[in-house]
N, CA, C and O atoms as a printed pandas DataFrame, in Angstrom:
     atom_number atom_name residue_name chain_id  residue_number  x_coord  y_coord  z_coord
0              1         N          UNK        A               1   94.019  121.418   88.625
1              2        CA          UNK        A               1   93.743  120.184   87.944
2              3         C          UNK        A               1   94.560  119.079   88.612
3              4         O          UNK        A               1   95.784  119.187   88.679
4              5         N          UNK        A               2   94.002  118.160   89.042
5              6        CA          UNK        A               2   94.496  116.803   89.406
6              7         C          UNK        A               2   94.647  115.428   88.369
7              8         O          UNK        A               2   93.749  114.836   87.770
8              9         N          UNK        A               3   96.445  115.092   88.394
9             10        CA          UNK        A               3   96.337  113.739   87.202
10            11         C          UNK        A               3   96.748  112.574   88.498
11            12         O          UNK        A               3   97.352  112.817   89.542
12            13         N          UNK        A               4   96.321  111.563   88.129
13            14        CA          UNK        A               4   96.382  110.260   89.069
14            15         C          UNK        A               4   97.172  109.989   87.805
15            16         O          UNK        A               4   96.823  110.275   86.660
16            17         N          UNK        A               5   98.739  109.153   88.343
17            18        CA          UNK        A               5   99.614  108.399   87.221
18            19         C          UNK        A               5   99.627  107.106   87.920
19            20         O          UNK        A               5  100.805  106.818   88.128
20            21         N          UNK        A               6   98.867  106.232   88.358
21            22        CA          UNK        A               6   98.892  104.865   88.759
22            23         C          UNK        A               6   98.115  103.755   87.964
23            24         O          UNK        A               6   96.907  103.823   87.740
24            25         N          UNK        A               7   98.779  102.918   87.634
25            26        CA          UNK        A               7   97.931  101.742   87.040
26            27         C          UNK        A               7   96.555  101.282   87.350
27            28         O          UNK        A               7   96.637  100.536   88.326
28            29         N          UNK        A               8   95.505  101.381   87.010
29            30        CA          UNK        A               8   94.387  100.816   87.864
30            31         C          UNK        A               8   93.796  102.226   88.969
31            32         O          UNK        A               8   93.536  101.952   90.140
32            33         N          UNK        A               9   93.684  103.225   88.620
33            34        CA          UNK        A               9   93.581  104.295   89.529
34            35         C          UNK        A               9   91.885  104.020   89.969
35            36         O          UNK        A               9   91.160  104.999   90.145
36            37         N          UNK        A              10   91.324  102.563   90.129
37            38        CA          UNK        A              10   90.031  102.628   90.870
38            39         C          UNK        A              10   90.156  102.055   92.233
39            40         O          UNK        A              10   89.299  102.165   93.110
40            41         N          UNK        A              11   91.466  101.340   92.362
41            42        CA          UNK        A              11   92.152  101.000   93.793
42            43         C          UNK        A              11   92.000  102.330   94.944
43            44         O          UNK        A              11   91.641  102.276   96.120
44            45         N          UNK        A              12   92.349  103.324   94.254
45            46        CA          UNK        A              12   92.393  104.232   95.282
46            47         C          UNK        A              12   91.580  105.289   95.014
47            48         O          UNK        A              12   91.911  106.356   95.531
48            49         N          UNK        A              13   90.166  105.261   94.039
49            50        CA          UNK        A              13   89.222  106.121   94.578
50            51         C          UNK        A              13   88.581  106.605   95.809
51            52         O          UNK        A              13   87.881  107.616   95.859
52            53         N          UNK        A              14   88.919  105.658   97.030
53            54        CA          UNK        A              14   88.160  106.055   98.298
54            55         C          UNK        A              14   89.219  107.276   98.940
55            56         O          UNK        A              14   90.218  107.724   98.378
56            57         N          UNK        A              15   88.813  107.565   99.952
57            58        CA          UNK        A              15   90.047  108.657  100.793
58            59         C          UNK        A              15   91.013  107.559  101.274
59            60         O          UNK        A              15   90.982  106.347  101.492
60            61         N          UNK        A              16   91.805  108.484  101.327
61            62        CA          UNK        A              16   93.292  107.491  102.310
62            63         C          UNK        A              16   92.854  107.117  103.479
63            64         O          UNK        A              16   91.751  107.554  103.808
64            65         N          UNK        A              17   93.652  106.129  104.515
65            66        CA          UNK        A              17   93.384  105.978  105.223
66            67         C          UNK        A              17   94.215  107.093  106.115
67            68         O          UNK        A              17   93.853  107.586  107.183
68            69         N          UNK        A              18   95.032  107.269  105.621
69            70        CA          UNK        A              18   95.976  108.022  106.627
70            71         C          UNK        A              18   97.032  108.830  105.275
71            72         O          UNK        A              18   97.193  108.622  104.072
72            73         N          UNK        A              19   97.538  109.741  106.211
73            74        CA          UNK        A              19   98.312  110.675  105.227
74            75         C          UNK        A              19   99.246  111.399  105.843
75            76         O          UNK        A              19   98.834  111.836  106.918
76            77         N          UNK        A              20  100.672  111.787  105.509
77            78        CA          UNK        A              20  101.762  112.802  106.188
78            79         C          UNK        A              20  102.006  112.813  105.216
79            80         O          UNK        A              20  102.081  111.985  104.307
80            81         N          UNK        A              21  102.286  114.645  105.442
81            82        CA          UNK        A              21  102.515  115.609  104.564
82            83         C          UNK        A              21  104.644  116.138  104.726
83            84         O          UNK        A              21  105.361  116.624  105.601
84            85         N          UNK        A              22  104.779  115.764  103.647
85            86        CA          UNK        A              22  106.325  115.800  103.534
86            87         C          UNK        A              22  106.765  116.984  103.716
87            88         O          UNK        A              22  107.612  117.043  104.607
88            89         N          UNK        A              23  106.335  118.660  102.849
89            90        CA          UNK        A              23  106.671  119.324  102.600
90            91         C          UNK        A              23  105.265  119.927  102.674
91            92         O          UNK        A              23  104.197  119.329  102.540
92            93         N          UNK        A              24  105.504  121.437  102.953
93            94        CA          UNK        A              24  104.853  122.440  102.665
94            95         C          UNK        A              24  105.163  123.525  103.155
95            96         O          UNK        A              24  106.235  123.885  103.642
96            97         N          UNK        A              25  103.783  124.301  102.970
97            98        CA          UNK        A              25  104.602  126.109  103.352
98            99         C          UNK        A              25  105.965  126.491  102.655
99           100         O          UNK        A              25  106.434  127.557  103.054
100          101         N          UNK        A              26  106.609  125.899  101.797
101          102        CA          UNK        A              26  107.648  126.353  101.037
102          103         C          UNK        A              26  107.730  126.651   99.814
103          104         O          UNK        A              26  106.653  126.412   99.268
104          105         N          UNK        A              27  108.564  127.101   99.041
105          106        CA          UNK        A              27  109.191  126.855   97.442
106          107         C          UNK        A              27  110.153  125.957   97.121
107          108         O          UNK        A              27  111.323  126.308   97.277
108          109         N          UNK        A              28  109.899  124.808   96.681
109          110        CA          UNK        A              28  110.657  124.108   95.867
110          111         C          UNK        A              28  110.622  124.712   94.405
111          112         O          UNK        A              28  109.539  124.610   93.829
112          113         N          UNK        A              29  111.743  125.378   93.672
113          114        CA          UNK        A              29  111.336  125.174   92.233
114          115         C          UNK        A              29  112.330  124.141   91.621
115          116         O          UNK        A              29  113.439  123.770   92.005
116          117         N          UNK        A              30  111.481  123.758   90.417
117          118        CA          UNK        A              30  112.432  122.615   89.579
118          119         C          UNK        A              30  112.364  122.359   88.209
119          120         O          UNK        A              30  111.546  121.497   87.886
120          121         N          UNK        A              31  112.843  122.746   87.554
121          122        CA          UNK        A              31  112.343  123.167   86.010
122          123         C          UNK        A              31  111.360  123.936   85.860
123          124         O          UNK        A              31  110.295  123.424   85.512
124          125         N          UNK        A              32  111.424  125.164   86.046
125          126        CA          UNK        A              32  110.179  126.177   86.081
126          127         C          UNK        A              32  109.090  125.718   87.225
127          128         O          UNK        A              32  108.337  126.591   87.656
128          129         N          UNK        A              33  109.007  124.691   87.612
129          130        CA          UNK        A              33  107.485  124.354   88.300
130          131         C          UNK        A              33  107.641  124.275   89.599
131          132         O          UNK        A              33  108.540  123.564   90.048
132          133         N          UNK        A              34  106.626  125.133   90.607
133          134        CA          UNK        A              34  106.775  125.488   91.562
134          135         C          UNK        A              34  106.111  124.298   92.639
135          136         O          UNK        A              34  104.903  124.064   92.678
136          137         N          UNK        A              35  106.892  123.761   93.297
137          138        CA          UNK        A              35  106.092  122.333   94.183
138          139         C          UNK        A              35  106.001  123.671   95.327
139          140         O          UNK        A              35  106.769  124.574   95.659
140          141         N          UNK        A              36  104.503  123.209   95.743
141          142        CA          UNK        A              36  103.994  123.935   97.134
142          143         C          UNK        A              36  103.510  122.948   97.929
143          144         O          UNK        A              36  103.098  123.447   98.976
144          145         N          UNK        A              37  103.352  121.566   97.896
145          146        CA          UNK        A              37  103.236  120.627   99.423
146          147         C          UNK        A              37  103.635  118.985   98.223
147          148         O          UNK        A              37  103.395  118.679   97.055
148          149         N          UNK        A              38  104.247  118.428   99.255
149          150        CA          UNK        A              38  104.553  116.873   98.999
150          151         C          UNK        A              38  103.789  115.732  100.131
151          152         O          UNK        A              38  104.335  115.060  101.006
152          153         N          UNK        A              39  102.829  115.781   99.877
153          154        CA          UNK        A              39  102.433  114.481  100.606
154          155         C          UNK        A              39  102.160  112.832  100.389
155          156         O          UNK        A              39  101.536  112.380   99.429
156          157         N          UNK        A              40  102.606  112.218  101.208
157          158        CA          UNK        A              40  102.053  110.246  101.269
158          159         C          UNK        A              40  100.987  109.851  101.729
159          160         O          UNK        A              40  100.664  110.011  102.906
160          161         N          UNK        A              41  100.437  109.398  101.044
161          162        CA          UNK        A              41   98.602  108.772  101.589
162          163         C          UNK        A              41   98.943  107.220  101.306
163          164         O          UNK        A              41   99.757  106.738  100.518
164          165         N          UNK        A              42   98.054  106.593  102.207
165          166        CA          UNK        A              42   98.293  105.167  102.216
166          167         C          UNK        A              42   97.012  104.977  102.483
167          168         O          UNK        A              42   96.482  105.500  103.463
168          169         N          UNK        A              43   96.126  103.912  101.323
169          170        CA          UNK        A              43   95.148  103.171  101.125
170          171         C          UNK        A              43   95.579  101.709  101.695
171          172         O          UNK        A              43   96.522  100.990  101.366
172          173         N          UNK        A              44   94.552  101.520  102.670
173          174        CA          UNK        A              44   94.588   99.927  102.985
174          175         C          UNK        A              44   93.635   99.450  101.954
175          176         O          UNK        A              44   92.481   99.827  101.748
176          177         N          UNK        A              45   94.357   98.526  101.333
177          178        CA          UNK        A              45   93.723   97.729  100.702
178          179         C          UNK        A              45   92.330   96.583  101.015
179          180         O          UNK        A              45   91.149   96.507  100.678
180          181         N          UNK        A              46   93.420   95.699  101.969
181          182        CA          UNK        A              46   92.921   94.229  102.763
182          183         C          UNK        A              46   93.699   93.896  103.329
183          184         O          UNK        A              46   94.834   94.279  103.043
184          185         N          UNK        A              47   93.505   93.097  104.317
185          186        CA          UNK        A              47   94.705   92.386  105.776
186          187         C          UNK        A              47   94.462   90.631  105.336
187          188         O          UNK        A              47   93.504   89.857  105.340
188          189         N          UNK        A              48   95.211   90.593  105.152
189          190        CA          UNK        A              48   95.515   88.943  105.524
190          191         C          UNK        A              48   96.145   88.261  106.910
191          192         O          UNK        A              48   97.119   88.694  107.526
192          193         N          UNK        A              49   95.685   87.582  107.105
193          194        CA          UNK        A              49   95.853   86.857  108.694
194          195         C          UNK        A              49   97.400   86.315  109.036
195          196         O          UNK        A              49   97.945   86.086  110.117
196          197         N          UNK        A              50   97.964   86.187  107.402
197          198        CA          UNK        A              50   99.468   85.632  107.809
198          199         C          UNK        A              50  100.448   86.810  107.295
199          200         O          UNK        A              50  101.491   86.989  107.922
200          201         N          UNK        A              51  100.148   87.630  106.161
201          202        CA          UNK        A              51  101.226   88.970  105.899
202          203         C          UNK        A              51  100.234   90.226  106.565
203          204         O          UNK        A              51  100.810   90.880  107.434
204          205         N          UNK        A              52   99.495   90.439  106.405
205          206        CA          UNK        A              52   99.248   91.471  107.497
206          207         C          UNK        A              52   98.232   92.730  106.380
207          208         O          UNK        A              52   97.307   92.535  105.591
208          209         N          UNK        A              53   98.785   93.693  106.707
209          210        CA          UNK        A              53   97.992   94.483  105.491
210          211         C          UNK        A              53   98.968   95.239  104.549
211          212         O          UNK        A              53  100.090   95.739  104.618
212          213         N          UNK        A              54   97.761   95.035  103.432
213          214        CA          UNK        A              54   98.009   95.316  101.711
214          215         C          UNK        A              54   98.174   96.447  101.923
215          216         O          UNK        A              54   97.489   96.708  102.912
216          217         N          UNK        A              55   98.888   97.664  101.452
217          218        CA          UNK        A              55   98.788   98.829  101.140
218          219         C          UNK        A              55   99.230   99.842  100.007
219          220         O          UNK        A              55  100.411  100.165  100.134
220          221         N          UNK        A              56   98.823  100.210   99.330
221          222        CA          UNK        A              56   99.046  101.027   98.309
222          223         C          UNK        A              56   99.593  102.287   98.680
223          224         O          UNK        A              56   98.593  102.948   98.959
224          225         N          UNK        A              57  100.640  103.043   98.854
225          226        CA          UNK        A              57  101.389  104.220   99.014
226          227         C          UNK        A              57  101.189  105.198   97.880
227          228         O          UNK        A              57  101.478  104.696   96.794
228          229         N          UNK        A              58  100.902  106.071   97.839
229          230        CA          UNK        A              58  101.379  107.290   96.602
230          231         C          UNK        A              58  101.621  108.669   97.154
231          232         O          UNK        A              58  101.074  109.151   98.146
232          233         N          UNK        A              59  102.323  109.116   96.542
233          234        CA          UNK        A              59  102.829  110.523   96.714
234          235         C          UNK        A              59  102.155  111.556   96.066
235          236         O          UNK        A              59  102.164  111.552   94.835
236          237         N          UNK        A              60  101.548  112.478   96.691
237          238        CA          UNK        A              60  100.578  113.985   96.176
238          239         C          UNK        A              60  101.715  114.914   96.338
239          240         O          UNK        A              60  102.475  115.183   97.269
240          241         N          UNK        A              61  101.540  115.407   94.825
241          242        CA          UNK        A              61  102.711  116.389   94.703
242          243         C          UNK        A              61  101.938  117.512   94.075
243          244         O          UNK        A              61  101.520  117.564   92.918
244          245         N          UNK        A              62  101.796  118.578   95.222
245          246        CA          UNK        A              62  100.800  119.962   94.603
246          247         C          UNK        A              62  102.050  120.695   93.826
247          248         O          UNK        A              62  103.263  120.623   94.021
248          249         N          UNK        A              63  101.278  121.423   92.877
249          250        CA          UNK        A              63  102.297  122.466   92.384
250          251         C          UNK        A              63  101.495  123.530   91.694
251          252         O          UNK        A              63  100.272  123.645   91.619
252          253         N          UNK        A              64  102.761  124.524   91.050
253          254        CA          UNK        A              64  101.568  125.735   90.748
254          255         C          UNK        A              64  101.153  125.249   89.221
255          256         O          UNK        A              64  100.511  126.084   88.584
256          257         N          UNK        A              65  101.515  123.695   88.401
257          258        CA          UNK        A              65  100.899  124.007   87.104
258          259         C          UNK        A              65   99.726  122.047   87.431
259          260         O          UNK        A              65   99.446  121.105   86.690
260          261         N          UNK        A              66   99.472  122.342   88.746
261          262        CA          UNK        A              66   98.581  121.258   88.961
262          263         C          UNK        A              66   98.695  119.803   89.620
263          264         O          UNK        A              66   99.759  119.266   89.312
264          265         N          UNK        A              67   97.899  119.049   90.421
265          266        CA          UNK        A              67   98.752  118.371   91.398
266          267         C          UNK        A              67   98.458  116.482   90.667
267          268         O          UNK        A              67   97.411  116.061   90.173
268          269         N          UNK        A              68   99.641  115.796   90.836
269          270        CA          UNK        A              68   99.982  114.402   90.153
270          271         C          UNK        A              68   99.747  113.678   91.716
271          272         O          UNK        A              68  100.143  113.946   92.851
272          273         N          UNK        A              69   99.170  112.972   91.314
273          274        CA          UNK        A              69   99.066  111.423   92.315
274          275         C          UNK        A              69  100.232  110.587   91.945
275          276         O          UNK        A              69  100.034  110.667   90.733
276          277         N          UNK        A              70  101.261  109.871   92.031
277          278        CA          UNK        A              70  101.838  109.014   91.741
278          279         C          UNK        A              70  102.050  107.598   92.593
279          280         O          UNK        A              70  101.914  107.596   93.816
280          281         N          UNK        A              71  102.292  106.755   92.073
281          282        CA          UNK        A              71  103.020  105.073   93.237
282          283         C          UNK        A              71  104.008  105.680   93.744
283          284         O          UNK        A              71  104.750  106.546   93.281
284          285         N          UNK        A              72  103.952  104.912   95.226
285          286        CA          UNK        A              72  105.008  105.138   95.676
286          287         C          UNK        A              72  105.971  104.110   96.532
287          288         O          UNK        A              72  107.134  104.143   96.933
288          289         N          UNK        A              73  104.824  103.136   96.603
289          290        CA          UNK        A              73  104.989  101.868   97.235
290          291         C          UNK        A              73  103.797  101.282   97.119
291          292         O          UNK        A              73  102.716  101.866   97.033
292          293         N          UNK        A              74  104.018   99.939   97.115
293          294        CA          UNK        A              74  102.859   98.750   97.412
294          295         C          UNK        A              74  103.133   97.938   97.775
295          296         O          UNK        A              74  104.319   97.660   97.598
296          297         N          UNK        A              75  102.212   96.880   98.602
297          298        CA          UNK        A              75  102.259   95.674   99.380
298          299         C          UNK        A              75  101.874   95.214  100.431
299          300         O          UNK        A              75  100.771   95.612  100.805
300          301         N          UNK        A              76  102.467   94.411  101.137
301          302        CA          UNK        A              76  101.976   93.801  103.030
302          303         C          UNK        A              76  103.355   94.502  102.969
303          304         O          UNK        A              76  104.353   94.207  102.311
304          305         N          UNK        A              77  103.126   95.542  103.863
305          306        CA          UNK        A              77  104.285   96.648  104.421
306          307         C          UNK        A              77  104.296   96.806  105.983
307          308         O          UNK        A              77  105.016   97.521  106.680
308          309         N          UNK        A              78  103.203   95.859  106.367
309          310        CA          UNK        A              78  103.119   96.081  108.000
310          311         C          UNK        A              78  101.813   96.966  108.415
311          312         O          UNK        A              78  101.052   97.506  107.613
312          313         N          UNK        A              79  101.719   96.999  109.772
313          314        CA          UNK        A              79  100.991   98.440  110.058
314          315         C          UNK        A              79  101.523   99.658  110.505
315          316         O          UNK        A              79  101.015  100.411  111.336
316          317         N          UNK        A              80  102.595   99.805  109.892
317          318        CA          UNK        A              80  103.307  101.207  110.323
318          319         C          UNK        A              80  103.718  101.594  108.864
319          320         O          UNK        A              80  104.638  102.398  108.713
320          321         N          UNK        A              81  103.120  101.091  107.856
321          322        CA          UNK        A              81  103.567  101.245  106.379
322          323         C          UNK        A              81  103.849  102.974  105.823
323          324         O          UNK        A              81  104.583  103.499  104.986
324          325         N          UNK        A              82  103.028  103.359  106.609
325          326        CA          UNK        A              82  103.481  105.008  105.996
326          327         C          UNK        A              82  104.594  105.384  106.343
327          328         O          UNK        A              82  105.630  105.637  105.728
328          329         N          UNK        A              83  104.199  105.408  107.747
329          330        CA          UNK        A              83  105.934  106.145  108.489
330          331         C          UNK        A              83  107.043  105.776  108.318
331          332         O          UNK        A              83  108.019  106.493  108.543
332          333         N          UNK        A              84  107.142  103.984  107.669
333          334        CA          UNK        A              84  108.015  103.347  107.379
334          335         C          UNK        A              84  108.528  104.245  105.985
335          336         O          UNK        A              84  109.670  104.667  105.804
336          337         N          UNK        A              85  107.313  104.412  105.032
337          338        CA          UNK        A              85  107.912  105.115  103.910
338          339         C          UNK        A              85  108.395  106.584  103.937
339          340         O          UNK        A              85  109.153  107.228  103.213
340          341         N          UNK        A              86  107.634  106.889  105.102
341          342        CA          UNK        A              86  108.092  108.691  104.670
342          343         C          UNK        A              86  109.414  108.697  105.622
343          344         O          UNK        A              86  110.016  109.754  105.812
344          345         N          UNK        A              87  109.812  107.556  106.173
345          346        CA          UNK        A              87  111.280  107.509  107.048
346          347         C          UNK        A              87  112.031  107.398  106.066
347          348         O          UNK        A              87  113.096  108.001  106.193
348          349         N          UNK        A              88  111.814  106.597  104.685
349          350        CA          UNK        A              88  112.734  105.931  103.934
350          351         C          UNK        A              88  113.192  107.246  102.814
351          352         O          UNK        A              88  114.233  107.575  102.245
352          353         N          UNK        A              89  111.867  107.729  102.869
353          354        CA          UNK        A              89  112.345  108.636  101.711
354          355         C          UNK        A              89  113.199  110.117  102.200
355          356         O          UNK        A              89  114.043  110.691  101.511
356          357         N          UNK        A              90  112.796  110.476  103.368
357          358        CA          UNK        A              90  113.016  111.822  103.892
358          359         C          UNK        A              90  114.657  111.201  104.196
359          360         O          UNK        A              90  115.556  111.962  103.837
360          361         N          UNK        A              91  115.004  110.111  104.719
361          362        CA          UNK        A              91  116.445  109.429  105.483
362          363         C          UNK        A              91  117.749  109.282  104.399
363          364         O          UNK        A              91  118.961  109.462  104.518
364          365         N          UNK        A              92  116.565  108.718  102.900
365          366        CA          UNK        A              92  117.768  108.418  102.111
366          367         C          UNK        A              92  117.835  109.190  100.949
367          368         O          UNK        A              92  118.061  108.632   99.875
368          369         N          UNK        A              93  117.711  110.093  101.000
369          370        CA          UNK        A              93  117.532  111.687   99.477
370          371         C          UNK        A              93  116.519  110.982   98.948
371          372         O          UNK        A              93  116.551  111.545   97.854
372          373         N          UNK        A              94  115.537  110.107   98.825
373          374        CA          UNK        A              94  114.550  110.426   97.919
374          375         C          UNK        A              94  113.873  111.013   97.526
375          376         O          UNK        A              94  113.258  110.848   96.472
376          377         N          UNK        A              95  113.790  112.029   98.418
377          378        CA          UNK        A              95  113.162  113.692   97.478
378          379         C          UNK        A              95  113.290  114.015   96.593
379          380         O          UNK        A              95  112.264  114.327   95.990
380          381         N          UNK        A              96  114.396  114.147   96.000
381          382        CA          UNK        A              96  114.837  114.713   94.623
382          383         C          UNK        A              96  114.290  113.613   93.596
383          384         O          UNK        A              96  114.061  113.793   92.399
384          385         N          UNK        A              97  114.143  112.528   94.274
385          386        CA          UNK        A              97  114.204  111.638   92.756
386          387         C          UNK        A              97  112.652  111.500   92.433
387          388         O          UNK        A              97  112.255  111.694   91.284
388          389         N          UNK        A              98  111.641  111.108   93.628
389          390        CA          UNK        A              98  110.259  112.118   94.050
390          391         C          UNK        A              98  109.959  113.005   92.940
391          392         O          UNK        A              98  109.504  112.802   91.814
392          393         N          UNK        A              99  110.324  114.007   93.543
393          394        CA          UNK        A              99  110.058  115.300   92.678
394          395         C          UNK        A              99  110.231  115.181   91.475
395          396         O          UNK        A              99  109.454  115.792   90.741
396          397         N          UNK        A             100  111.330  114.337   90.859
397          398        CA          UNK        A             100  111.581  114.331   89.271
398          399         C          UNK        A             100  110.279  113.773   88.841
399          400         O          UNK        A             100  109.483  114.403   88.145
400          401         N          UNK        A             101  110.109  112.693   89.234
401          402        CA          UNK        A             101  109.692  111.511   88.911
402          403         C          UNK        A             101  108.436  112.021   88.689
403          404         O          UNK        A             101  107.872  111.766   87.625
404          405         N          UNK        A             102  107.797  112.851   89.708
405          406        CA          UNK        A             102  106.181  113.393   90.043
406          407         C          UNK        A             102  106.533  114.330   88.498
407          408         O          UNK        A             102  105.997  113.983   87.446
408          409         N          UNK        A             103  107.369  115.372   88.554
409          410        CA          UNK        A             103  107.354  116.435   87.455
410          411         C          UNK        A             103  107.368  115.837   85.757
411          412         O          UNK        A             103  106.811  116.460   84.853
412          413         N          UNK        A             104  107.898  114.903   85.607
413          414        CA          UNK        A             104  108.010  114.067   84.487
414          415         C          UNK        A             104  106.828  113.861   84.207
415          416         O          UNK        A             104  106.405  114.346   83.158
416          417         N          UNK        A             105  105.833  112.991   85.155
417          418        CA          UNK        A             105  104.680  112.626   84.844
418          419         C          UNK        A             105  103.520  113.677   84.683
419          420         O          UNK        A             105  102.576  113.337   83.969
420          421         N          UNK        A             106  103.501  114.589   85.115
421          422        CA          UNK        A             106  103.092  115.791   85.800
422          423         C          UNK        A             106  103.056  116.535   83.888
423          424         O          UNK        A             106  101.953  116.900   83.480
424          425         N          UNK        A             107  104.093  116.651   83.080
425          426        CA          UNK        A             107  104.438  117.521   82.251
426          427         C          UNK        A             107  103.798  116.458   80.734
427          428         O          UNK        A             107  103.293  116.829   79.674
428          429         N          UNK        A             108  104.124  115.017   81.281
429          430        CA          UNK        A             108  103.363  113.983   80.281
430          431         C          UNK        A             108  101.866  113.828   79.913
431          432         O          UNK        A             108  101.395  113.314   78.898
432          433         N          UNK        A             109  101.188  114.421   81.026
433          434        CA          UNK        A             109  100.092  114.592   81.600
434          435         C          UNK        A             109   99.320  116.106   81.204
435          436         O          UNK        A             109   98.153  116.389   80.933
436          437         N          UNK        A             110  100.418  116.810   81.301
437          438        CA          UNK        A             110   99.809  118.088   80.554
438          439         C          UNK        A             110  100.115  118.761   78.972
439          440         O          UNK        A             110   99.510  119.603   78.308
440          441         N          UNK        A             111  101.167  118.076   78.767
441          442        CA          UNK        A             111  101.163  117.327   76.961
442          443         C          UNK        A             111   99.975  116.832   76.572
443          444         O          UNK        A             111   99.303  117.611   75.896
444          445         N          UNK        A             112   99.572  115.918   76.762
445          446        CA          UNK        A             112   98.395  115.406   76.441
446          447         C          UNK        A             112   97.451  116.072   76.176
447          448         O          UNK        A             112   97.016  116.008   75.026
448          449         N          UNK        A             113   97.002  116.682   76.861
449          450        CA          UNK        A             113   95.714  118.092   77.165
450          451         C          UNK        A             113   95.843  118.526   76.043
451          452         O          UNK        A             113   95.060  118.383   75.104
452          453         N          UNK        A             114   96.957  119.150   76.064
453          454        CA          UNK        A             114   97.628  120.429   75.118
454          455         C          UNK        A             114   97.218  120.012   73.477
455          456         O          UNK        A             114   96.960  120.693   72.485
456          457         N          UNK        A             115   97.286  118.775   73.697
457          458        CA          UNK        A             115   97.636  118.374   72.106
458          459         C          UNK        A             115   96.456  118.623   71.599
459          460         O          UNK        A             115   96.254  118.456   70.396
């Protein structure tokens, strides 16, 4: 089962334009829940002639109780906007906070169902 946790989740119905995959082939566990790949997809939005292009970032976080779309960035980020982010996050521990962040929503998301 797939939950999209982004505001407006019709922005990024199309495929990404591009995507790197953070993690995989491993076990992360983290409160019981098993992450099996972390990836960043970046939707171009639109280019403007003076900031450049729009892009919407989110993080795909598979796991074994179902995979969360989350934000991960947005804006005129350049045209190197992904690599810029998956430099930022892999460089400065944002993994861990990632992963919370995805699992939080991830468990809010399957509350819901439940109820």
């Amino acid at each position: 089962m797939k939950f999209v946790d982004i505001t407006d989740p019709q922005r990024i119905e199309s495929k990404p334009n591009n995507r790197s995959i953070i993690f995989s082939d491993g076990t992360i566990v983290q409160d019981g829940v098993t992450i099996k790949q972390i990836e960043l997809l970046q939707y171009k939005i639109k280019i403007d002639q003076n900031l450049g292009e729009y892009s919407i970032i989110t993080a795909l976080v598979d796991t074994d109780q179902g995979q969360i779309e989350i934000l991960y960035d947005e804006g005129y980020r350049g045209n190197d906007a992904l690599n810029e982010s998956v430099n930022m996050l892999i460089q400065n521990l944002g993994l861990s906070g990632l992963i919370l962040r995805s699992l939080i929503s991830l468990k809010n998301k399957l509350g819901k169902i439940e109820k």
